[in-house]
C-alpha positions in Angstrom: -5.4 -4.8 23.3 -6.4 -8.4 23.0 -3.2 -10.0 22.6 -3.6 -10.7 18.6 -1.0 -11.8 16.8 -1.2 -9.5 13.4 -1.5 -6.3 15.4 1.2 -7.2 18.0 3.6 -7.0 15.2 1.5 -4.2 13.5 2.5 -2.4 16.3 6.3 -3.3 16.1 6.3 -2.1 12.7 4.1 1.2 13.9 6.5 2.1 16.1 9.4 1.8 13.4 8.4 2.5 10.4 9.3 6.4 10.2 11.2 6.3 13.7 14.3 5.2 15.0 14.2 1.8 12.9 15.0 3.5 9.7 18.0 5.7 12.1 19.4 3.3 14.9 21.1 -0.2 13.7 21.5 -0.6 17.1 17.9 -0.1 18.3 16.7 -2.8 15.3 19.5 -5.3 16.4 18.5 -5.1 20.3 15.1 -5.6 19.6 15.5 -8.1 16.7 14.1 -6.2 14.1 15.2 -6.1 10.6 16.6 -2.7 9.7 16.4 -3.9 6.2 13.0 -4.8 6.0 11.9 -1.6 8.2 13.6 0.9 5.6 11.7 -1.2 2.8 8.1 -0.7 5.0 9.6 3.0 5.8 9.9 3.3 1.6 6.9 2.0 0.8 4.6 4.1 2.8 6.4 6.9 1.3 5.7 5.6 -1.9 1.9 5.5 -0.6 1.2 8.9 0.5 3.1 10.3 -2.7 0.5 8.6 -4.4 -2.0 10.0 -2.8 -0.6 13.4 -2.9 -0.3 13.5 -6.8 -3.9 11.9 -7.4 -5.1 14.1 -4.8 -6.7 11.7 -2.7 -7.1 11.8 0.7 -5.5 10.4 3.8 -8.1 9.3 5.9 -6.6 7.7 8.9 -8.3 6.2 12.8 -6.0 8.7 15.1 -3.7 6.5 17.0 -6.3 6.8 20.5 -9.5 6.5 18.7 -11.4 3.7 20.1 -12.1 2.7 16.5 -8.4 2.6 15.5 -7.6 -1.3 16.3 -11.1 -2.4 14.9 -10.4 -0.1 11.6 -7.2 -2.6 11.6 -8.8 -5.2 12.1 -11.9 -4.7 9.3 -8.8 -3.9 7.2 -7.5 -7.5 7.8 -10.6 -9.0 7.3 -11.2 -7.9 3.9 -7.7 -9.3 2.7 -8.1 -12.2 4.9 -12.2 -13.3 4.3 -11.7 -16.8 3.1 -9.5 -17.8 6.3 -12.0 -17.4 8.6 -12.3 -20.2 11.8 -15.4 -20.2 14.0 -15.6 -21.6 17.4 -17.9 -24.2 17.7 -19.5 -24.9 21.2 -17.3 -28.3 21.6 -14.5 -25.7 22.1 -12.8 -26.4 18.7 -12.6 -24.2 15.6 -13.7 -25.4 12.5 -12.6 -23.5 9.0 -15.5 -21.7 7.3 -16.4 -22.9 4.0 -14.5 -26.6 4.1 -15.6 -27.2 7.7 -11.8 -28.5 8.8 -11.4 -29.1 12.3 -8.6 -26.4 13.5 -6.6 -25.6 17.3 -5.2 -22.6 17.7 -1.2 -22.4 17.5 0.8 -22.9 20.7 2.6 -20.0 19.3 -0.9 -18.1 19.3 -0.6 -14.6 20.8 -4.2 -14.9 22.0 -5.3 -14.7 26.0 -8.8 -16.3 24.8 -10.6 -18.0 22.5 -12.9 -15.5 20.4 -16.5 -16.6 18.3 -14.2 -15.9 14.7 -10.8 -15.4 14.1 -8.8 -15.1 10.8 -5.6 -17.0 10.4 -2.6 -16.4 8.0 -1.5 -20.0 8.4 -2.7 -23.5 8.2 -0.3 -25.8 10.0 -0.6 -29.4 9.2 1.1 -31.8 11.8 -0.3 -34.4 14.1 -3.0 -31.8 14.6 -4.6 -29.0 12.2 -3.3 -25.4 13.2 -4.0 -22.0 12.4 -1.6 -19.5 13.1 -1.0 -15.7 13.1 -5.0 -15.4 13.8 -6.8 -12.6 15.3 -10.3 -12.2 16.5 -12.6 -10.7 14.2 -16.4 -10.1 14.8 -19.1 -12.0 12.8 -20.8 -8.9 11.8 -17.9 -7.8 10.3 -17.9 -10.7 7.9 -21.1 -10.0 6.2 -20.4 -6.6 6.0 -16.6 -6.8 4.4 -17.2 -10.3 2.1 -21.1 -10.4 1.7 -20.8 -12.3 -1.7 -18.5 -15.2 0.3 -20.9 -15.6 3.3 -23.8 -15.7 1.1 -26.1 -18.8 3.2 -26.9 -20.0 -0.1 -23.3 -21.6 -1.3 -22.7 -22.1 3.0 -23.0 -25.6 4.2 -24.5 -26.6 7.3 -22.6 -26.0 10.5 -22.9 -23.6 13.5 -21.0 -21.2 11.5 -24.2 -21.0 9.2 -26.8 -20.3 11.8 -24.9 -18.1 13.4 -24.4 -16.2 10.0 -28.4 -17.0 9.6 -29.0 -14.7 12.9 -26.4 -12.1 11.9 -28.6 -11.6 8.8 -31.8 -11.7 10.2 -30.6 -9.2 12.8 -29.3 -6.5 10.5 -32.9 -6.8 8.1 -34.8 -6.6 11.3 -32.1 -2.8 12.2 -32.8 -2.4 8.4 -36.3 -2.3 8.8 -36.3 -0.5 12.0 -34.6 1.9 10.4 -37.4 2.7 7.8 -40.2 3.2 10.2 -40.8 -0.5 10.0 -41.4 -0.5 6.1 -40.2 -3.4 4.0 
């Protein structure tokens, strides 16, 4: 995987949550885990799939080796996450999408590299703006999960914006493709 902070510990709780967490104090404790907060992520997906039992809904779920499954994560952490959005700029800083702040990644940052966009839980103000808990999410992504936030129309002007320009014109130009070249 690519070393992202949010699934990293998705994958913690993964593991867990309906194993030996809920079972084995001892397991929890060696690995520093919180039984108590395992049993409560344990409960509420319980909760979950009752209620999707008794409104009949259904459980639609990436299987575990699917190709898809991290990026189905990921997309899923977008669309809670689409205002907290970085983009690296080509001076090899990140800049906040919207309010253009000038942003590092975390030392405590799980990533190996530095991707295009990223989504952050935290902004860290110190000597230096921070973003941490971020992973790497793809610009395509963004118009497709949050197209009434990246509307270009309320988007200042930054790289973030032309690149966001291109994304566009690239899915009309699939879009029109797609219908035989008809507009």
């Amino acid at each position: 995987m690519e070393g992202e902070c949010r699934v990293g510990r998705l994958k913690w709780v993964g593991g867990c949550v309906g194993g030996r967490a809920g079972e084995d104090a001892t397991w929890c404790y060696d690995n520093f885990i919180n039984v108590r907060a395992m049993k409560s992520a344990d409960n509420v997906r319980t909760q979950l799939v009752r209620i999707m039992n008794r409104y009949n809904l259904k459980m639609c779920s990436t299987d575990f080796n699917s190709r898809d499954y991290y990026v189905s994560i990921r997309k899923a952490m977008l669309a809670g996450y689409f205002m907290q959005v970085a983009h690296l700029e080509r001076t090899g800083h990140y800049l906040t999408v919207k309010d253009n702040q000038m942003v590092h990644l975390h030392p405590s940052s799980c990533l190996d590299h530095k991707p295009e966009w990223v989504i952050y839980n935290e902004f860290v103000l110190t000597t230096r703006n921070f973003i941490r808990i971020v992973t790497d999410v793809r610009g395509e992504w963004l118009i497709d999960v949050a197209p009434h936030y990246y509307d270009l129309s309320n988007f200042p002007q930054c790289e973030a914006r032309r690149v966001l320009e291109r994304l566009y014109m690239k899915r009309e130009r699939e879009k029109s493709e797609a219908n035989g070249g008809k507009r």
